[in-house]
C-alpha positions in Angstrom: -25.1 1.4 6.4 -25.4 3.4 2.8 -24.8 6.6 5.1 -21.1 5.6 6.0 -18.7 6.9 2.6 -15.3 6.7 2.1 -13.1 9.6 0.6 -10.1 8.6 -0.9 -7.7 10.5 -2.4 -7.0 13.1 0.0 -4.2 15.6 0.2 -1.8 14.3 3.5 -2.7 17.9 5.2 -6.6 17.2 5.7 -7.6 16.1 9.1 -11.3 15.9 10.6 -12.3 19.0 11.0 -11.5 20.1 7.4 -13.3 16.4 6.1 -15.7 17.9 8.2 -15.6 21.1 6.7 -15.5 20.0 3.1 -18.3 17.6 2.8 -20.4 20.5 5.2 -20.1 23.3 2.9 -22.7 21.1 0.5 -25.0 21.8 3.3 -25.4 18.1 3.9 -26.0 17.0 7.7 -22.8 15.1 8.8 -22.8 12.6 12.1 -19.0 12.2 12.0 -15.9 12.6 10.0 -13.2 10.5 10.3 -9.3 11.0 9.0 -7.1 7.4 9.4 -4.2 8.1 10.5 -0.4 6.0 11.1 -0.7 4.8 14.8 3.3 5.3 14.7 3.9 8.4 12.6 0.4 9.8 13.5 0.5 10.8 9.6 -2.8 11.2 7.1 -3.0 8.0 5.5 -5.0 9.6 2.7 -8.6 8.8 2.6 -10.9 9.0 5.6 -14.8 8.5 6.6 -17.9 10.9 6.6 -21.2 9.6 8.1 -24.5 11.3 7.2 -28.0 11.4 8.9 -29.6 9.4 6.6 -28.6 7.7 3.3 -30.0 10.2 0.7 -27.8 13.2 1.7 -24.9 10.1 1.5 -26.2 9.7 -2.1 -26.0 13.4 -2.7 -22.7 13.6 -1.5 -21.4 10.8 -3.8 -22.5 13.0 -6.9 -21.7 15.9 -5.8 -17.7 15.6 -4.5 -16.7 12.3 -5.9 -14.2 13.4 -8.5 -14.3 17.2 -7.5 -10.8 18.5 -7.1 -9.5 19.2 -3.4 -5.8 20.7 -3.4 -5.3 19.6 -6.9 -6.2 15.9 -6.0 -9.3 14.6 -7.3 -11.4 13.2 -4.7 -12.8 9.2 -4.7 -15.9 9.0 -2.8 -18.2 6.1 -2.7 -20.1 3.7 -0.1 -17.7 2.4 2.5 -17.6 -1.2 2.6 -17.0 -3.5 6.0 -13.5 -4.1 7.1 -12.6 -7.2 6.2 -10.8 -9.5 8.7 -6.7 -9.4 7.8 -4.3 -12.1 9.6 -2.6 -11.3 12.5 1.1 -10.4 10.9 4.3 -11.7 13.0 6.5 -8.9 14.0 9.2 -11.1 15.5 
């Protein structure tokens, strides 16, 4: 799963297509592009997933954009790592 990176540090106005759009111009072969947003506000959380076809164009990606400005924010990309389990929080 080297393939999977996370981009962190991204301005509130990027959404998939434009993740899509700024790992593509690279020319690196992207499977999916992925923006997490608020389930309530719907609102860019700030960081987001890009898979690649294999995991040497994820490796190129890496050195290529992480720290490379975006919109004035410098961007954090590295291997994504699993979701880790998080307790159940009680809303009551």
């Amino acid at each position: 799963m080297e393939n999977k990176l996370y981009v962190g540090n991204l301005a509130y106005t990027v959404d998939d297509a434009k993740l899509k759009e700024i790992f593509s111009l690279e020319g690196l072969e992207i499977t999916e592009a992925k923006v997490i947003v608020d389930r309530f506000s719907n609102r860019s959380k700030g960081f987001g997933f890009v898979t690649f076809k294999d995991d040497e164009m994820a490796k190129k990606a890496i050195s290529e954009m992480d720290g490379k400005e975006m919109d004035g924010r410098p961007l954090k990309v590295n291997v994504a790592r699993p979701m880790e389990d998080r307790p159940k929080r009680d809303f009551r």
